[in-house]
Jmol script that loads the backbone (N, CA, C; Angstrom):
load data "model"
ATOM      1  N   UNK A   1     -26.708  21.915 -21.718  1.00  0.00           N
ATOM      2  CA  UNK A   1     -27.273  20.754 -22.379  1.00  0.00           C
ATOM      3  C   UNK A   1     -26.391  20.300 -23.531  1.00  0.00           C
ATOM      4  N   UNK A   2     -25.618  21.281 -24.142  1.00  0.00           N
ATOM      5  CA  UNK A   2     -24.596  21.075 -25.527  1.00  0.00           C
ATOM      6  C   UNK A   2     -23.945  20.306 -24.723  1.00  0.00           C
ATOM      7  N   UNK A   3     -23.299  20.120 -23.573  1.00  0.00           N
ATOM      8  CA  UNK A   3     -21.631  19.306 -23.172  1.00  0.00           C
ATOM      9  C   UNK A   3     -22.229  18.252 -22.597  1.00  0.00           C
ATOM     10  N   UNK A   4     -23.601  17.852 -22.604  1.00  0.00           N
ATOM     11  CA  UNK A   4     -23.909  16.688 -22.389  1.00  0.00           C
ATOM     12  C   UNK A   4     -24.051  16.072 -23.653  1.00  0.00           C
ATOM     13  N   UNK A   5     -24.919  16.414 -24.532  1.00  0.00           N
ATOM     14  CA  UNK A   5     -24.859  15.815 -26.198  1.00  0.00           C
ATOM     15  C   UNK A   5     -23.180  15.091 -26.127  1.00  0.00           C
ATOM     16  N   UNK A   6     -22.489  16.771 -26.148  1.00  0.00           N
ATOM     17  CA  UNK A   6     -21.150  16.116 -26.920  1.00  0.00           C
ATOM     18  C   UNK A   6     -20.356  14.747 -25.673  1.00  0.00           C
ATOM     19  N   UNK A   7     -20.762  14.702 -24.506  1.00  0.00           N
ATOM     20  CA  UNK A   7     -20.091  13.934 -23.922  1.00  0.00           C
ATOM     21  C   UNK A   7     -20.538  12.483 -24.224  1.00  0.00           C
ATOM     22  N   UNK A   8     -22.235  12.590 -24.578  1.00  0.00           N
ATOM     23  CA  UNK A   8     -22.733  11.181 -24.579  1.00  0.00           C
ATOM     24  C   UNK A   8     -22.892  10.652 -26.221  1.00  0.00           C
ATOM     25  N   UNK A   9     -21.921  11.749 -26.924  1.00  0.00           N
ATOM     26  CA  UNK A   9     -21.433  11.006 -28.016  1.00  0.00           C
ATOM     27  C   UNK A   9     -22.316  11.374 -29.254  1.00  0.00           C
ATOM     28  N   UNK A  10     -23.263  12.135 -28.469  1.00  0.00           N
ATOM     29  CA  UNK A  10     -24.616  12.830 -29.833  1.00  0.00           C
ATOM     30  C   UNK A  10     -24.102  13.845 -30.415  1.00  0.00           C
ATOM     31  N   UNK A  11     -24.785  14.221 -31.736  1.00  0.00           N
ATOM     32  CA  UNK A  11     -24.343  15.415 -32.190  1.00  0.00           C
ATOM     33  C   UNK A  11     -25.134  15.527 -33.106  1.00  0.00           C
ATOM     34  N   UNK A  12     -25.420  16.658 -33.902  1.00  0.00           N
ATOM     35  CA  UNK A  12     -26.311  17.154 -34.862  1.00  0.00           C
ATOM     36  C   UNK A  12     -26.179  16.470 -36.015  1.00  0.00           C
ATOM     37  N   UNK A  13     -25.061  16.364 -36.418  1.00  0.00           N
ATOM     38  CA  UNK A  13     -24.344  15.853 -37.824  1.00  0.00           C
ATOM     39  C   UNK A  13     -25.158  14.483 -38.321  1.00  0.00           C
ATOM     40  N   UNK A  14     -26.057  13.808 -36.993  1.00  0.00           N
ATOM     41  CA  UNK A  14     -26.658  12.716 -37.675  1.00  0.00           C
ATOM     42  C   UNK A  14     -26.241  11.266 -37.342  1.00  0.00           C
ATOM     43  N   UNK A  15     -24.603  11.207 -36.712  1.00  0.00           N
ATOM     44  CA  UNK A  15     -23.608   9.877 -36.338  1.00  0.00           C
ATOM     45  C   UNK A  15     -24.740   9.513 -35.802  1.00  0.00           C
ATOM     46  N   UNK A  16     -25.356   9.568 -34.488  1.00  0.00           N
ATOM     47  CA  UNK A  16     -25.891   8.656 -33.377  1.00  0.00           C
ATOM     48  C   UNK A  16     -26.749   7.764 -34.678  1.00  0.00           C
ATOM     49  N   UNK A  17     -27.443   7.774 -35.268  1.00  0.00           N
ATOM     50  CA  UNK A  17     -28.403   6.725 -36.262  1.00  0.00           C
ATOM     51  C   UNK A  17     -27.571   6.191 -36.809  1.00  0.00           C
ATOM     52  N   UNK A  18     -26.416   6.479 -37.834  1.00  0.00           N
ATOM     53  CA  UNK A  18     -26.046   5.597 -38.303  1.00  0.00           C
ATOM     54  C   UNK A  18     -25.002   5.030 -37.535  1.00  0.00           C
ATOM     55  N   UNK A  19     -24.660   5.030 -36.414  1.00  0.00           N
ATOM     56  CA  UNK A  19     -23.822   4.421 -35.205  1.00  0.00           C
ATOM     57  C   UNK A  19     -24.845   3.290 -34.959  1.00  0.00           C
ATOM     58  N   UNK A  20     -25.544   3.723 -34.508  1.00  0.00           N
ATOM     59  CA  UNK A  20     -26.707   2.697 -34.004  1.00  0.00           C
ATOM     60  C   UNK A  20     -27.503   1.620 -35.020  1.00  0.00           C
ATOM     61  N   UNK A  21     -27.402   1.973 -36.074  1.00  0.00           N
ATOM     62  CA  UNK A  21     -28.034   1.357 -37.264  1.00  0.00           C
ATOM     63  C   UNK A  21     -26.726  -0.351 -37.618  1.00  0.00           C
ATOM     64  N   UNK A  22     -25.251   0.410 -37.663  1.00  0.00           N
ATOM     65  CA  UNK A  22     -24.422  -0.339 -37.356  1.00  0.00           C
ATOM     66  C   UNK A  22     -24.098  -1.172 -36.561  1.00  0.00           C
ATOM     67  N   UNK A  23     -24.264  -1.262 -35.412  1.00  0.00           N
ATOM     68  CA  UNK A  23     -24.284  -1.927 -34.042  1.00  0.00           C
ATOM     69  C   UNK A  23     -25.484  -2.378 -34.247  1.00  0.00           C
ATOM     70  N   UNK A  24     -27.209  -2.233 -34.600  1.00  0.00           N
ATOM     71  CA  UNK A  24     -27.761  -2.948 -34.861  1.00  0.00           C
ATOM     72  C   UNK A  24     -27.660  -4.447 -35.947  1.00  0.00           C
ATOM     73  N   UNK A  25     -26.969  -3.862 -36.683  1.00  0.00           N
ATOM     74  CA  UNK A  25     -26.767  -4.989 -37.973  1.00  0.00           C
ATOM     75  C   UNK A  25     -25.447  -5.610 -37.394  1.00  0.00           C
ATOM     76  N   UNK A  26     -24.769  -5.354 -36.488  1.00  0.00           N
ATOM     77  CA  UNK A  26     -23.648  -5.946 -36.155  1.00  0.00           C
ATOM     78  C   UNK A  26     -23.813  -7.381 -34.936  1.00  0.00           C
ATOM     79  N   UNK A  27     -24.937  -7.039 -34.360  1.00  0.00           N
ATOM     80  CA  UNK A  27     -25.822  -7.486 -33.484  1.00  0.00           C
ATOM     81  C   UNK A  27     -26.325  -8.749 -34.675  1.00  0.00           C
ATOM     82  N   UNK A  28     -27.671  -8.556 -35.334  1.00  0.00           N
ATOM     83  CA  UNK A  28     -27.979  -8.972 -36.174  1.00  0.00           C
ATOM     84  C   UNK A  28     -27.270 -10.436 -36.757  1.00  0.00           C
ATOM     85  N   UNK A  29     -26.289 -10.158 -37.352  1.00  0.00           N
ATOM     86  CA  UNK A  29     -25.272 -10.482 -37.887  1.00  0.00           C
ATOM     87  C   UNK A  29     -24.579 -11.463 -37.105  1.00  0.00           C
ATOM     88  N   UNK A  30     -24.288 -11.243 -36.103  1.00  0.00           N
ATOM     89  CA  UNK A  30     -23.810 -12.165 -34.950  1.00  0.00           C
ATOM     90  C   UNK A  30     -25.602 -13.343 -34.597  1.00  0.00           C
ATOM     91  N   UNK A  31     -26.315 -12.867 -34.611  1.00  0.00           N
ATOM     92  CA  UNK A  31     -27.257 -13.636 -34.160  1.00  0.00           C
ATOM     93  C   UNK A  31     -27.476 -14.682 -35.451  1.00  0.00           C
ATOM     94  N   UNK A  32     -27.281 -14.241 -36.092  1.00  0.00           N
ATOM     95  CA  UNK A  32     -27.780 -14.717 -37.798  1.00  0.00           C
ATOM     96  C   UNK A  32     -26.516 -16.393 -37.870  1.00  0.00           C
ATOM     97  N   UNK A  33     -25.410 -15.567 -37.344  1.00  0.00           N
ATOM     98  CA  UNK A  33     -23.894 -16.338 -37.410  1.00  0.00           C
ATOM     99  C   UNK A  33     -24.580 -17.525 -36.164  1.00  0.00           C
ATOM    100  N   UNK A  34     -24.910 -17.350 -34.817  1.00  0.00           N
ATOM    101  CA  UNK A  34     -24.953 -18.053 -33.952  1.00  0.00           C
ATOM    102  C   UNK A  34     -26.268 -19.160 -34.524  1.00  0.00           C
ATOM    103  N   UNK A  35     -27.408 -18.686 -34.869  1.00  0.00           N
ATOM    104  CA  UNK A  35     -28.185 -19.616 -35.656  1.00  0.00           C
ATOM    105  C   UNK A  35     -28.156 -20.741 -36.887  1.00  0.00           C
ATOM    106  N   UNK A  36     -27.111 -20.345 -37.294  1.00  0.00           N
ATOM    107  CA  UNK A  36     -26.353 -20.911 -38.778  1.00  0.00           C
ATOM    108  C   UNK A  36     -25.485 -22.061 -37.892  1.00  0.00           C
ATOM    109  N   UNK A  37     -25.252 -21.907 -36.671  1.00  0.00           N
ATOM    110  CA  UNK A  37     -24.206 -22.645 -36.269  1.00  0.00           C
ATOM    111  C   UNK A  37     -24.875 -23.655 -35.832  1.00  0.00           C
ATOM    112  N   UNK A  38     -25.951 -23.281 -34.640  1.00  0.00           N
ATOM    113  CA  UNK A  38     -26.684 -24.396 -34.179  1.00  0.00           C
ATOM    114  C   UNK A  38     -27.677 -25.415 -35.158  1.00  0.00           C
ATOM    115  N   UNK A  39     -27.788 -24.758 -36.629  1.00  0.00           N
ATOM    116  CA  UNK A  39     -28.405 -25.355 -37.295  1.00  0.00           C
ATOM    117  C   UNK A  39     -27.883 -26.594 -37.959  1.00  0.00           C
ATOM    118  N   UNK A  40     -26.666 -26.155 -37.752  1.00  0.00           N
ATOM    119  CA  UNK A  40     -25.590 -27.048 -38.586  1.00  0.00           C
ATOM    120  C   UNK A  40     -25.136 -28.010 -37.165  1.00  0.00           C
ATOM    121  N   UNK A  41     -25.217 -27.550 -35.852  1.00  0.00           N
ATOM    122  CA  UNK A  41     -24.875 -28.866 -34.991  1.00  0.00           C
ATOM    123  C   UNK A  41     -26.037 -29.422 -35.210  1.00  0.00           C
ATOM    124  N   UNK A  42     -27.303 -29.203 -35.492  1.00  0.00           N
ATOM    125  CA  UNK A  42     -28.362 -29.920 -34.996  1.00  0.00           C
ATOM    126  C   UNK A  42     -28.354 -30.859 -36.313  1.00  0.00           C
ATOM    127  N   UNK A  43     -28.193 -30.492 -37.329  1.00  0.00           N
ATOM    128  CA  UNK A  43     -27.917 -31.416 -38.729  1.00  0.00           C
ATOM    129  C   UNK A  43     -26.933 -32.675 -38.044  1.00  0.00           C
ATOM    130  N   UNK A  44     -25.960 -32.261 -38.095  1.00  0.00           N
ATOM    131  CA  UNK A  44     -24.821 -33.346 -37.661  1.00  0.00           C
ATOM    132  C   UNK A  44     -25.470 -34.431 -36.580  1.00  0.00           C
ATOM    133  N   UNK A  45     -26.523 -33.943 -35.178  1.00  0.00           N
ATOM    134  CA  UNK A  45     -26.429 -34.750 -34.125  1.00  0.00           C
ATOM    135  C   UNK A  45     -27.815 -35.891 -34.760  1.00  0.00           C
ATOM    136  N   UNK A  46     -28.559 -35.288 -36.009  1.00  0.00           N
ATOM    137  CA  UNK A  46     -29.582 -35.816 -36.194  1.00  0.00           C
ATOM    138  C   UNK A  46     -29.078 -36.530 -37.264  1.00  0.00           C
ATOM    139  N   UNK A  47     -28.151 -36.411 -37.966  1.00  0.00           N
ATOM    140  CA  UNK A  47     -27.862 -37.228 -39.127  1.00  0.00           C
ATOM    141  C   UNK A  47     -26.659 -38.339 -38.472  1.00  0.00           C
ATOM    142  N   UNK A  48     -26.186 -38.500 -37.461  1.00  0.00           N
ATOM    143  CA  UNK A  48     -25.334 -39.034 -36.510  1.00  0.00           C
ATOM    144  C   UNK A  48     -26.018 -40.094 -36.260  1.00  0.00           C
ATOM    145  N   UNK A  49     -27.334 -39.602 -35.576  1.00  0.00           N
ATOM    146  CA  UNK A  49     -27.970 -40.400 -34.827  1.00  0.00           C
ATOM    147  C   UNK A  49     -29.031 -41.514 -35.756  1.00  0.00           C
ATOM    148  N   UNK A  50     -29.492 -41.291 -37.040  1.00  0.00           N
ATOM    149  CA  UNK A  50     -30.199 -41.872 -37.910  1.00  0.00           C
ATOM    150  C   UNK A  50     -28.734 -42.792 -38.720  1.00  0.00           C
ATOM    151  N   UNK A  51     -27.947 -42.214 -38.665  1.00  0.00           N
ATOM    152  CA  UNK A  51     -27.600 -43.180 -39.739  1.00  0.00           C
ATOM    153  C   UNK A  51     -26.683 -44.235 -38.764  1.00  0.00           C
ATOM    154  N   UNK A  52     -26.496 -44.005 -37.656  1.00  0.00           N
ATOM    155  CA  UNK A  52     -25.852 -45.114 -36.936  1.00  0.00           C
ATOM    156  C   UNK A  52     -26.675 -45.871 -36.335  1.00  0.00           C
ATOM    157  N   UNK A  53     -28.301 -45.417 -36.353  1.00  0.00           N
ATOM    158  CA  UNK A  53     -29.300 -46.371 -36.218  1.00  0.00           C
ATOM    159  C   UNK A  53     -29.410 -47.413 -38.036  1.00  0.00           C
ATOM    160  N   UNK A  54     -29.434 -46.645 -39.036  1.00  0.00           N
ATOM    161  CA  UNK A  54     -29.361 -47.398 -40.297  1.00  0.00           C
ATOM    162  C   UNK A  54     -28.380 -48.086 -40.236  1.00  0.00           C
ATOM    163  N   UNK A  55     -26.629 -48.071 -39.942  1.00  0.00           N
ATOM    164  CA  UNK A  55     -25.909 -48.416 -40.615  1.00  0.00           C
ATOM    165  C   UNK A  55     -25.460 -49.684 -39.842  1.00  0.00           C
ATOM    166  N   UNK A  56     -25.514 -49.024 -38.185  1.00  0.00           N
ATOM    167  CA  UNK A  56     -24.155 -49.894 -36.954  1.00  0.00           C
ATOM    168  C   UNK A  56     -25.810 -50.765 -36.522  1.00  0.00           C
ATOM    169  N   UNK A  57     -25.746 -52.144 -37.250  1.00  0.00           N
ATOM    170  CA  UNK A  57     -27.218 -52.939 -36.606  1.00  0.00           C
ATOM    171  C   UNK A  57     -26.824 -54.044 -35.400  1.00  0.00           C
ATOM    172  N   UNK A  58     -25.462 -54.249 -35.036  1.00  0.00           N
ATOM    173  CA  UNK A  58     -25.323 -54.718 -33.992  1.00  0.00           C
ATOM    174  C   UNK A  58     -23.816 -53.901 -33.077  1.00  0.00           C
ATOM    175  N   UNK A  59     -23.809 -53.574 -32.761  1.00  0.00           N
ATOM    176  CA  UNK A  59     -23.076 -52.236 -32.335  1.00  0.00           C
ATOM    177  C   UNK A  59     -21.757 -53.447 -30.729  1.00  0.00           C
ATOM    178  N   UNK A  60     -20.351 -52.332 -31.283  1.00  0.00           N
ATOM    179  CA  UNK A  60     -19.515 -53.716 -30.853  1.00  0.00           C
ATOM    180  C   UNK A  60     -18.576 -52.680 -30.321  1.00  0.00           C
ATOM    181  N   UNK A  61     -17.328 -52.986 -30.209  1.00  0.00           N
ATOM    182  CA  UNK A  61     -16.198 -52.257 -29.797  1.00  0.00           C
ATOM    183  C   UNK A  61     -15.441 -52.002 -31.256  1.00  0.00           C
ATOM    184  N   UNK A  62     -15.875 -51.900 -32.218  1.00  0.00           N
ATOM    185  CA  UNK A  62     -14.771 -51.532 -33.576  1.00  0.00           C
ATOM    186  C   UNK A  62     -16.495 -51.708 -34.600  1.00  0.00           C
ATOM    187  N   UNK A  63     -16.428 -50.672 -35.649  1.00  0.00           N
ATOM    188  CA  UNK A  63     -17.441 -50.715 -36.959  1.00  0.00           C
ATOM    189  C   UNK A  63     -16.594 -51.650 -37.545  1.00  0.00           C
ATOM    190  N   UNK A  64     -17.154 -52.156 -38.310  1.00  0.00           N
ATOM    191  CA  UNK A  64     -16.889 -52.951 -39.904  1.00  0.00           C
ATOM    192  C   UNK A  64     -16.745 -52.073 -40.643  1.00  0.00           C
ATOM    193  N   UNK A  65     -15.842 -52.862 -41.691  1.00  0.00           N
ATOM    194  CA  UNK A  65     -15.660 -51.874 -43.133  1.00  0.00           C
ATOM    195  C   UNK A  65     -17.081 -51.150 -44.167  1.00  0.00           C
ATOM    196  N   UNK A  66     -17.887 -52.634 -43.768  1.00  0.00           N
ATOM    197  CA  UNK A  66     -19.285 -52.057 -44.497  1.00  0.00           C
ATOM    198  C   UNK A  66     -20.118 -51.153 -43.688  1.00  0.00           C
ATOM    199  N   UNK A  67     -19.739 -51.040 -42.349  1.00  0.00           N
ATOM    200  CA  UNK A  67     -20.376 -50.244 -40.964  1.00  0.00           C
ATOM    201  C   UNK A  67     -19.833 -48.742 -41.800  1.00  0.00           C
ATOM    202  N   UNK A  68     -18.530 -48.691 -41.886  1.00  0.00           N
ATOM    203  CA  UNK A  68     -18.261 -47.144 -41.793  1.00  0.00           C
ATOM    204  C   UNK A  68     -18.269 -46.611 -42.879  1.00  0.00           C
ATOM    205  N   UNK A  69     -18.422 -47.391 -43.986  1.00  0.00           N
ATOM    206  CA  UNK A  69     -18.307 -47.136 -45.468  1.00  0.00           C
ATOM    207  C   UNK A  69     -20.024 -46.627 -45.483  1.00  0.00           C
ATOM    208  N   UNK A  70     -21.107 -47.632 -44.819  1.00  0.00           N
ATOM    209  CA  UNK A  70     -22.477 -46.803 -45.021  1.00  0.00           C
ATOM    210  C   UNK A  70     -22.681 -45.720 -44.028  1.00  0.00           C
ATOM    211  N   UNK A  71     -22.373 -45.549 -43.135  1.00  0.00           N
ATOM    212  CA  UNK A  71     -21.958 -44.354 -42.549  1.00  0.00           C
ATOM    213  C   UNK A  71     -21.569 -42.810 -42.555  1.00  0.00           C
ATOM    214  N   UNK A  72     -20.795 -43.202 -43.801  1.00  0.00           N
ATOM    215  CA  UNK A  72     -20.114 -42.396 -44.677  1.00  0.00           C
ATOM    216  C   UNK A  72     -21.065 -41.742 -45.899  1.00  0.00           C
ATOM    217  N   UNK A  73     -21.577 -42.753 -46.363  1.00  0.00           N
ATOM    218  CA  UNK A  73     -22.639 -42.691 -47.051  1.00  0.00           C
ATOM    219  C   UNK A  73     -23.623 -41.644 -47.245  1.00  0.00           C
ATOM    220  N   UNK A  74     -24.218 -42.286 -46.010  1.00  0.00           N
ATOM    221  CA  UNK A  74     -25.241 -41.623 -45.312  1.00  0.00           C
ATOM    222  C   UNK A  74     -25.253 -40.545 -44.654  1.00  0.00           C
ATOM    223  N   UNK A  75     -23.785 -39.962 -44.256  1.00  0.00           N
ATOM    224  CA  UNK A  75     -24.064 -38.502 -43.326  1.00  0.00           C
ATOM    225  C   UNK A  75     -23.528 -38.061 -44.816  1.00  0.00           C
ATOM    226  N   UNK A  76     -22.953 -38.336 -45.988  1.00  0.00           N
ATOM    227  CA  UNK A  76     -22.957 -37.472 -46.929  1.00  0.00           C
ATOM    228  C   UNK A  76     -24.118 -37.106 -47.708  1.00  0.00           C
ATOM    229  N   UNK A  77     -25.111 -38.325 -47.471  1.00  0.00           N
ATOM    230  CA  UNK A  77     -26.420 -37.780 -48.416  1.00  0.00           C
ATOM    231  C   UNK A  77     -26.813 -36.782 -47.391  1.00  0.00           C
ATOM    232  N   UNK A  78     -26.940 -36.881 -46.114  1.00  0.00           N
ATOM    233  CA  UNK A  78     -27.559 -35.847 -45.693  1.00  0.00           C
ATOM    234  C   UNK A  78     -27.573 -34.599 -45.928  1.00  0.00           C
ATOM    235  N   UNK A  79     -25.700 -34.243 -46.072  1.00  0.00           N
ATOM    236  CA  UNK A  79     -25.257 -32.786 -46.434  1.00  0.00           C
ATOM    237  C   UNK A  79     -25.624 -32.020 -47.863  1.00  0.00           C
ATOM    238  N   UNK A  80     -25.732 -33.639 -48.228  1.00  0.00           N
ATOM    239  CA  UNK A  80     -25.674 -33.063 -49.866  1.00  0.00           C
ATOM    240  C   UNK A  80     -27.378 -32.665 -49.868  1.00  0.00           C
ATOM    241  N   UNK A  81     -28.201 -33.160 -49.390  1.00  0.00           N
ATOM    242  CA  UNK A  81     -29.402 -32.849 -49.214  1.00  0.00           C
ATOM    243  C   UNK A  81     -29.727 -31.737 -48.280  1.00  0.00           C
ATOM    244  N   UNK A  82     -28.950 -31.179 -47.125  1.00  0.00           N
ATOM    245  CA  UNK A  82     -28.938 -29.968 -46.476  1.00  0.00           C
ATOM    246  C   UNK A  82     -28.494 -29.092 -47.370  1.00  0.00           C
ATOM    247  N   UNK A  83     -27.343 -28.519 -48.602  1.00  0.00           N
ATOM    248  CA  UNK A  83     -27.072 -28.160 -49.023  1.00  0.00           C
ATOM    249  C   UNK A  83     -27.892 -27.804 -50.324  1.00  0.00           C
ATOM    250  N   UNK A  84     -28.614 -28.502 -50.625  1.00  0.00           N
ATOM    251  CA  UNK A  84     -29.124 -28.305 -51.737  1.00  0.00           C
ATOM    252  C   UNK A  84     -30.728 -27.493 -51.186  1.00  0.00           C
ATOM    253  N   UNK A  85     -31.036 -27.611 -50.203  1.00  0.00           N
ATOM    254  CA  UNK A  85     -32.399 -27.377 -49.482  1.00  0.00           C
ATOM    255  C   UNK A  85     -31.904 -25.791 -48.932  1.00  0.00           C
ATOM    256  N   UNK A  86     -30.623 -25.525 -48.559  1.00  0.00           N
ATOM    257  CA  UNK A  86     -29.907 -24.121 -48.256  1.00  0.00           C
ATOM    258  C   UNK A  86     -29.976 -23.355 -49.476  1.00  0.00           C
ATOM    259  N   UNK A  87     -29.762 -23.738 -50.470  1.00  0.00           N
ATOM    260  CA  UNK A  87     -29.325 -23.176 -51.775  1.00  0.00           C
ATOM    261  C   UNK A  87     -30.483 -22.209 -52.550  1.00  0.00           C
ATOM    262  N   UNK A  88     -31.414 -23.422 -52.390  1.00  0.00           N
ATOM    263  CA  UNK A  88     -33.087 -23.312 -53.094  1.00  0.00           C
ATOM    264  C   UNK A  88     -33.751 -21.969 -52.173  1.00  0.00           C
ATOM    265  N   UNK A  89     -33.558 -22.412 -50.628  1.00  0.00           N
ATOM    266  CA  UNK A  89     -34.393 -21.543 -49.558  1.00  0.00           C
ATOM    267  C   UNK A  89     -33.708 -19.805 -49.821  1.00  0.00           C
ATOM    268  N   UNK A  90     -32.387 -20.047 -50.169  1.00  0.00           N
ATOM    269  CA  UNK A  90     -31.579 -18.570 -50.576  1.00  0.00           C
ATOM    270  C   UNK A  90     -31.984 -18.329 -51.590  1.00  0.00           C
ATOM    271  N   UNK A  91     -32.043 -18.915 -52.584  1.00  0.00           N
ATOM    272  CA  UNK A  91     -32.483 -18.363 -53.862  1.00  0.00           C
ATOM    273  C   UNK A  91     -34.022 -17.945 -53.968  1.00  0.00           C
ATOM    274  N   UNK A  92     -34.633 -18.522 -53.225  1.00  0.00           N
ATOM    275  CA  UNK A  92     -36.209 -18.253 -53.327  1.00  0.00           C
ATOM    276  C   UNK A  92     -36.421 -17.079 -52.541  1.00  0.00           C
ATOM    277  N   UNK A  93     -35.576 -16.489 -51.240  1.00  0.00           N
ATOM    278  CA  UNK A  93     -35.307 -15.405 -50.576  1.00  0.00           C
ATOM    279  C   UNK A  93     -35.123 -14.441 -51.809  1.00  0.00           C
ATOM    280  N   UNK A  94     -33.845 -14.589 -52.104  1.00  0.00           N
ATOM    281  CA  UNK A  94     -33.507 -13.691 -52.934  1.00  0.00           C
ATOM    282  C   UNK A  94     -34.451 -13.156 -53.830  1.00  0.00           C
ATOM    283  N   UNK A  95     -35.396 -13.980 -54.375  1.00  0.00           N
ATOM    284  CA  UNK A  95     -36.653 -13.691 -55.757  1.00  0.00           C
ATOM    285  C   UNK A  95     -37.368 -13.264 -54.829  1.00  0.00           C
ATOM    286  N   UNK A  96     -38.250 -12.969 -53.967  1.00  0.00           N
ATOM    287  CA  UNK A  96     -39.238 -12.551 -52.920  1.00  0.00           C
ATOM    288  C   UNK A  96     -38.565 -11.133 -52.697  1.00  0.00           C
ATOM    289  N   UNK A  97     -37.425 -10.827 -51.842  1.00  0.00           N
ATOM    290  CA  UNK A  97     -36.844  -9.722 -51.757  1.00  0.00           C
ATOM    291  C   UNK A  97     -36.756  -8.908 -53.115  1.00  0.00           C
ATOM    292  N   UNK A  98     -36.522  -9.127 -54.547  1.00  0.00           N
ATOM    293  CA  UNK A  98     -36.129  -8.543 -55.409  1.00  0.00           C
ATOM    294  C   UNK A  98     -37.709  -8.090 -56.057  1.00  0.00           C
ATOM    295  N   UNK A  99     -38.972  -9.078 -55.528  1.00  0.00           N
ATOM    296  CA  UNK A  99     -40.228  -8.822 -56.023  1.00  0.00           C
ATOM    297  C   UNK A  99     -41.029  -7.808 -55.167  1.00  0.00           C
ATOM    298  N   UNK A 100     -40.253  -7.652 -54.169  1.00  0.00           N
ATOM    299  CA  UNK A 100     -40.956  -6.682 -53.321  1.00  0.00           C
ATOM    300  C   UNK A 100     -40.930  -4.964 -53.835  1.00  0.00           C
ATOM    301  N   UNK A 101     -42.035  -4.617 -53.545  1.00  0.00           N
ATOM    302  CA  UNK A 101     -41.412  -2.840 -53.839  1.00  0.00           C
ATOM    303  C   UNK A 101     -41.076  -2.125 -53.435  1.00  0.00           C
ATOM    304  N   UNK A 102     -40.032  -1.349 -53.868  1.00  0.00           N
ATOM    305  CA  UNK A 102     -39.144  -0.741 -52.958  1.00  0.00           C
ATOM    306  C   UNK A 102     -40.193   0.670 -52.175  1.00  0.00           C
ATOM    307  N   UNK A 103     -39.475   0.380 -50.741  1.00  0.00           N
ATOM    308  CA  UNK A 103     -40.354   1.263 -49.942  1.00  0.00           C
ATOM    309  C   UNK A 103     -39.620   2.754 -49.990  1.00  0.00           C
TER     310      UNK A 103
END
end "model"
wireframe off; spacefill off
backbone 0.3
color backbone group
């Protein structure tokens, strides 16, 4: 039964948990990364789509200067308003986590 432990990588010393604890958070971590991503396409396709309904009101083969200038505008308020709504939601994490008691 020992040369199976040692073949399948177990051992007394304790590795297998914190092996696994690692690869859990590594996991984690990647999922956390893949969610952050789609959150941020879904920002872009929705702030795309509102402000070229606000900005482009008769829609042609070339924007106008005032077309792309509010355009511009407008997918920047968005960020600046995604950004500031990221900031608050982390920081309010952070105070919740730090109010909790340690288990």
């Amino acid at each position: 039964m020992s040369d199976f432990l040692k073949l399948s990588g177990a051992s007394s010393s304790g590795n297998v948990p914190a092996d696994m604890t690692m690869r859990k958070e590594a996991v984690m971590n990647s999922v956390r990364n893949e969610l952050a991503l789609a959150n941020v396409q879904e920002l872009m396709n929705k702030a795309s789509d509102k402000c070229f309904v606000k900005c482009v009101t008769k829609p042609g083969t070339s924007l106008s200067s005032s077309e792309e200038t509010c355009l511009s505008r407008c997918i920047d308020r968005y960020f600046e308003a995604f950004t500031l709504i990221s900031r608050t939601y982390k920081t309010r994490l952070s105070k919740e986590r730090d109010e909790q008691p340690s288990q």
